[in-house]
C-alpha positions as CSV (number, residue, x, y, z in Angstrom):
1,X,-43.5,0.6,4.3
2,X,-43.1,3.9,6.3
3,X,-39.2,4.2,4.8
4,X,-39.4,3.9,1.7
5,X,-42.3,6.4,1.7
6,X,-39.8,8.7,3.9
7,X,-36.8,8.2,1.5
8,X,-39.1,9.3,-1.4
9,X,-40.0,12.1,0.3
10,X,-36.6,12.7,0.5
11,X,-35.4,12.2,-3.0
12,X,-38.3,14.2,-4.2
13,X,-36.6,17.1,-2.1
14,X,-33.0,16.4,-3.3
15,X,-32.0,18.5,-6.5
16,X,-29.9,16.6,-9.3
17,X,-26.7,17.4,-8.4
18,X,-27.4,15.7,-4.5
19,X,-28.6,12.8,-5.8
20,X,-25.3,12.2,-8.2
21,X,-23.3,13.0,-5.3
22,X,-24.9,10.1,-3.6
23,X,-24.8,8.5,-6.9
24,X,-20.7,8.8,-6.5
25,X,-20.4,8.3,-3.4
26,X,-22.6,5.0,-3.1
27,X,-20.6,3.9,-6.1
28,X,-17.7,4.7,-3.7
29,X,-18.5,2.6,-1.0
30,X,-19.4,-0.6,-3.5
31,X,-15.7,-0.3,-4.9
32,X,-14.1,-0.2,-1.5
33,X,-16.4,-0.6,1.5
34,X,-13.3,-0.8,4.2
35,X,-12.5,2.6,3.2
36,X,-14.8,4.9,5.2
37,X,-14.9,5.1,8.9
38,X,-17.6,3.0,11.3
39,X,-20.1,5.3,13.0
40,X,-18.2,4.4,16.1
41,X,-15.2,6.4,15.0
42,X,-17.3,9.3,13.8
43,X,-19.0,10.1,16.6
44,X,-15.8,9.5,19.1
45,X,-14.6,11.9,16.5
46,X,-17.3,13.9,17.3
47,X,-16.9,13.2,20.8
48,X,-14.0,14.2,21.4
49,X,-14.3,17.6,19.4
50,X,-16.8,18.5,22.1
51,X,-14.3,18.4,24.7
């Protein structure tokens, strides 16, 4: 119960145009979810950066 009281917390903080960007880009993921990269990747992305 704790999350969903957190994520309203966090929509109640969001203005419009955040939340249709998160709108798009969830709409995004549902039409191709292959297309983005594992949080593995990202953070030996991220990883390596810092190097």
């Amino acid at each position: 119960m704790r999350t969903i009281e957190i994520q309203k917390e966090i929509m109640d903080i969001l203005t419009e145009d955040q939340k249709e960007e998160l709108d798009r880009r969830l709409d995004a993921y549902h039409q191709n979810p292959d297309r983005g990269s594992s949080w593995e990747t990202v953070r030996q992305r991220i990883m390596d950066r810092a190097h």
